[in-house]
Each structure stands twice: as structure tokens, then as C-alpha cells.
N, C-alpha and C positions, 0 to 999 in steps of 0.2 A: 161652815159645813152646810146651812140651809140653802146657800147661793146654790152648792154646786148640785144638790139634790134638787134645789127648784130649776135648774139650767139639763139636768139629765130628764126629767121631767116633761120641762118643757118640748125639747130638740130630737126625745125619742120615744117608744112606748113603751118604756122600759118603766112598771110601775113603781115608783121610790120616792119617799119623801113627801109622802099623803098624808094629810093630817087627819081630823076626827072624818068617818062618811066621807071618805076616800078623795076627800076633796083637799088639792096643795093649796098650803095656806099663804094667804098672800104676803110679800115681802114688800117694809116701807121703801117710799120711791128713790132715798138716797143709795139704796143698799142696790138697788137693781143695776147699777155700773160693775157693779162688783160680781152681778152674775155673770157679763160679759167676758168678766177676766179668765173665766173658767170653761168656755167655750172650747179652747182649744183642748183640757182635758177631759171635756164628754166627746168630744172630734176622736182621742186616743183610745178613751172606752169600747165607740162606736167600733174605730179600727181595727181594737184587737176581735170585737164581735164576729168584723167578718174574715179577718184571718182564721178564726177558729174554723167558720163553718165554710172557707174557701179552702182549708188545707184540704177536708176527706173531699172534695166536689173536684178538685184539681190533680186527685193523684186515683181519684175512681172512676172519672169522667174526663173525654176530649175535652179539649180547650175550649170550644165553642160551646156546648153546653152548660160548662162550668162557669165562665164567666158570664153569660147568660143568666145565667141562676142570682151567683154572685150580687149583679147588679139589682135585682128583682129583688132578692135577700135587702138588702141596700136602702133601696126604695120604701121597703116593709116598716124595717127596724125605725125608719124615720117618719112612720106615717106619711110620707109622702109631701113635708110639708115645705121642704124647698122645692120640688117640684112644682107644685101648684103657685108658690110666689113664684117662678121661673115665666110661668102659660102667665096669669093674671099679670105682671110688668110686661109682659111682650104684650099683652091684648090692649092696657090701658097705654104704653109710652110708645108704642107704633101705631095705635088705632084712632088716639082722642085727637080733636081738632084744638082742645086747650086746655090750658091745669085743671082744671075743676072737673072737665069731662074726660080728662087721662085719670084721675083720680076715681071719680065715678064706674068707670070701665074697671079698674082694678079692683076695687069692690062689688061687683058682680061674680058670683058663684060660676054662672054659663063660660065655659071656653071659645074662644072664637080662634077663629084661621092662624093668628100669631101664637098666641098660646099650642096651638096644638102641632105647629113647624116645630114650636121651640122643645116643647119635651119627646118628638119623636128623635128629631135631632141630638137632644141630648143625650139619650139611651144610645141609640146610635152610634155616636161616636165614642162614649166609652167604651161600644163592645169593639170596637173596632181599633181603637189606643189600646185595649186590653190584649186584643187578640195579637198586636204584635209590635210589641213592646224591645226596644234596643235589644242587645246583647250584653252591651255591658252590667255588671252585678254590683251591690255597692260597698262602700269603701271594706266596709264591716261583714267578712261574708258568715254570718252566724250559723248557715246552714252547716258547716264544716264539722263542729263539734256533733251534730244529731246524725250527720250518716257514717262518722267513725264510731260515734256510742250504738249504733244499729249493725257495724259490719260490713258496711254496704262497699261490697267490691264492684259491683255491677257497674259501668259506667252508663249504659243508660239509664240505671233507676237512679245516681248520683245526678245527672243530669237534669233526668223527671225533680228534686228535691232543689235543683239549682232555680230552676224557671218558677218553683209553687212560690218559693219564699222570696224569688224579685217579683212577682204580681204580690204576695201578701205586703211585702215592704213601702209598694206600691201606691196598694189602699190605704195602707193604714196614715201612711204620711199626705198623702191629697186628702184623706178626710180631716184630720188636723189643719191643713194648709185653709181648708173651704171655710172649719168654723171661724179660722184664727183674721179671715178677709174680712167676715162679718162683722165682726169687732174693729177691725181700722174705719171700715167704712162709716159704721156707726158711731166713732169717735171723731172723723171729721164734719161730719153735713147735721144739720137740724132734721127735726122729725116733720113729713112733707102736713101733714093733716092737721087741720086744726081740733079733732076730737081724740083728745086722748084717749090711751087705750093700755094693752100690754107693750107692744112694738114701743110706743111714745116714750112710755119706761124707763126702758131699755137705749135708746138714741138718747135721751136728755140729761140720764146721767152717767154715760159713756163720752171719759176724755181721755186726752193722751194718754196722761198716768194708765189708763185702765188697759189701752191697748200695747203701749209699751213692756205690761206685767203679762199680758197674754200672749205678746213676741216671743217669751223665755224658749215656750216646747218647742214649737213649731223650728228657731231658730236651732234647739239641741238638734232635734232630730236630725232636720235636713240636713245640717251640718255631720253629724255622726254619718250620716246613711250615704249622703253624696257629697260629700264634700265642699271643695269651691263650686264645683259643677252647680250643686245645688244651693249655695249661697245667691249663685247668678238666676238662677230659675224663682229660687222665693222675691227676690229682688225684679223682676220682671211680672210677677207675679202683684206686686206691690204694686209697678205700675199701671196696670189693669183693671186695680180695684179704685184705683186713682182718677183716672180715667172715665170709668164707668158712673162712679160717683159724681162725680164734676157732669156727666150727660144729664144724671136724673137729677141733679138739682137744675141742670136748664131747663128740662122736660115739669116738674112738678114741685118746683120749688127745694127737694130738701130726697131723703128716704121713708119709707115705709116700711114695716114689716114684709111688703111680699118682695122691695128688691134689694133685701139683705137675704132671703133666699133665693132670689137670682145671682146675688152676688157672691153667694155658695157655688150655684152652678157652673158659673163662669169660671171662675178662680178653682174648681175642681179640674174645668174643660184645659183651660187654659196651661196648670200644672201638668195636667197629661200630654201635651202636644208636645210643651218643652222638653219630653225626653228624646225628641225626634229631630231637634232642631240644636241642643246646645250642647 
């Protein structure tokens, strides 16, 4: 229980699991694998967050301001902290001329030119995967039960209640998808820095085992919501984070803390395109 309140803790600003003087008390270093395992159920937490506060923003609000909001809401609840690993790995693994000075660049607060492509871009293109998103609806349409318990003859408010809850379903599974990448990534590469820290943690004692146990949701869900379709998308998804991994240990030897929040971003970006593509 302490993993998953130090893993909500950490990944949101949701205050929980504070110890004496509001300060979360530190877990030993073998247990912090184990926070990882639970990434993908603060990713679910996270989800249903913004399902809540996407449903009245989606059914009071055009599309374009709602998912606007949405994403902003999004950015909030997480303080913002894989965005800024997003800016600081584009500024240090496109900018340094070598490990130590890709490293050093990454640890610099200031954003430069890559960092600030990368998080306009990634706003961006979520509102844009948001704003128009396939037709099709998933396997499971649970909307069905909420607008015969409401009466709802209207076919365009059935319709309005069709579209909220494939953007909710949406979010709530790419935010699972984003933390659940974290965690493989982190379970295959070494920690890039030689100064321990929290991140170090969190990568040194993250293995198979630990991302295998974190596959479970992520695996339910997709599966439940899309089906094969979406077997094939997490599986793509997979190799992405594969991928990406394998660049930044060319680029810096190993991961860090800011590009497993890069590897959020991508693996969110990435899961969004695929509903356009498979």
C-alpha cells in the first residue's frame, strides 16, 4: 500500500500518503521496483480524474474548448512533470555534442529551442487526435446502459453521450498506456547518471518481473475496450518504447528520470495516432 500511495504521490498532486510535516516518507531502495508495478493504476486513477471532469466540459462545451481544457486539466493534475522530462530530453539528446554534455543540458532548468518544439508539439497534437478521433466506438459500448437509465430518445443527445464517452475511454486508457511504457522502459536500460537520486531508484530496481505485473491493466483494458485492434496498438506501442530506449542509451548511456517522462509523452502521442492508422 505504501508503493502505491508513494507512486500517487509522486506522478500527481494529489496529496496522499504524507507522513509526519507533510513530508512522504522515504521507501527502502529494494521496494521502489515495486512502486513501478503500480504506475499503471495511478495512470487508471489519473484517467478516471479526467473522465470526471471531461464528461460536464464535453456535454457543456464545443469540442474544441473542452478538449482544450481537458488537456490543461491533464497537464495540472500532473504537475507538469512529464512534460518538462519531454522539453529537458529534447534540449539535452538533440542539443549536447557528447554524454556528459547531453546529460548536463538535461539538468538545466532553462528550456531551449528543442524542448520548447517538443511541448508545443505535444499539446498540439493531442488537441488535434482529440478533436477528431475515428468513428468507431469500443467493443464494450457502456454508454448504452446511462442513456436508457436517463430516457434519452433524442438522437442527437444519444449521440452527444456516444462521442463524450469514446474521448473519456480515450484518455483514460493512453494515460494507463503512458505510465505502463515507463515501467518497460525502465525495466530494460540502466539508470544513464552516475548520481543517484529518486529516478536511480526507481530504474535499478525495476525488472521484468516488475513490468510484466504492470502489463496486467493496461493488457485488461485495451483488450476489454478494443479488442484485437487494440492488442495490435499496445503491441506497436511496445515497440516505440523499444525503440526509443535503445536511442537513449546510444545518446547517454542508459535512462533518466526526465526520458521516462518523455517516454510517457511519446507512448501517449504514439497510442493517439494509432486510432487513425490501425
Amino acid at each position: 500500500m505504501q508503493e502505491l500511495l508513494w507512486a500517487i504521490r509522486f506522478l500527481t498532486i494529489i496529496p496522499l500518503g504524507s507522513g509526519r510535516g507533510g513530508v512522504t516518507p522515504p521507501l527502502p531502495p529494494e521496494r521502489m521496483g515495486r512502486v513501478m508495478v503500480f504506475y499503471p493504476l495511478v495512470g487508471l486513477i489519473i484517467g478516471l480524474c479526467l473522465v470526471l471532469v471531461y464528461y460536464p466540459l464535453a456535454v457543456g462545451l464545443p469540442s474544441a474548448p473542452a478538449d482544450a481544457l481537458i488537456i490543461l486539466f491533464y497537464v495540472f493534475l500532473t504537475g507538469g512533470l512529464h512534460m518538462d522530462g519531454l522539453a529537458d530530453s529534447l534540449d539535452g539528446l538533440l542539443g549536447g555534442w557528447d554524454r556528459q554534455s547531453r546529460l548536463d543540458i538535461m539538468k538545466d532548468s532553462c528550456i531551449g529551442t528543442f524542448g520548447t518544439i517538443g511541448v508545443v508539439g505535444d499539446m498540439g497534437l493531442r488537441f488535434v487526435f482529440l478533436q477528431d478521433l475515428p468513428d468507431f466506438l469500443p467493443d464494450v459500448s457502456l454508454w448504452s446502459p446511462l442513456t436508457v437509465s436517463m430516457d434519452i430518445s433524442s438522437h442527437t443527445v444519444a449521440g452527444l453521450h456516444k462521442e463524450v464517452l469514446k474521448g473519456g475511454v480515450v484518455l483514460l486508457t493512453m494515460v494507463v498506456v503512458g505510465r505502463w511504457a515507463q515501467t518497460l522502459a525502465a525495466s530494460i536500460s540502466p539508470y544513464a547518471r552516475a548520481k543517484m537520486g529518486t529516478a536511480s531508484g526507481l530504474v535499478a530496481h525495476t525488472g521484468v518481473r516488475h513490468c510484466l505485473a504492470a502489463s496486467v491493466l493496461p493488457l485488461f483494458l485495451v483488450g476489454t475496450f478494443y479488442g484485437t485492434r487494440g492488442m495490435v496498438m499496445l503491441a506497436v506501442v511496445c515497440a516505440v518504447v523499444l525503440l526509443l530506449t535503445s536511442y537513449t542509451r546510444s545518446r547517454i548511456g542508459g535512462v533518466t528520470g526526465d526520458t521516462l517522462g518523455m517516454t510517457n509523452e511519446v507512448s501517449e502521442l504514439v497510442f493517439l495516432f494509432l486510432f487513425f492508422v490501425i
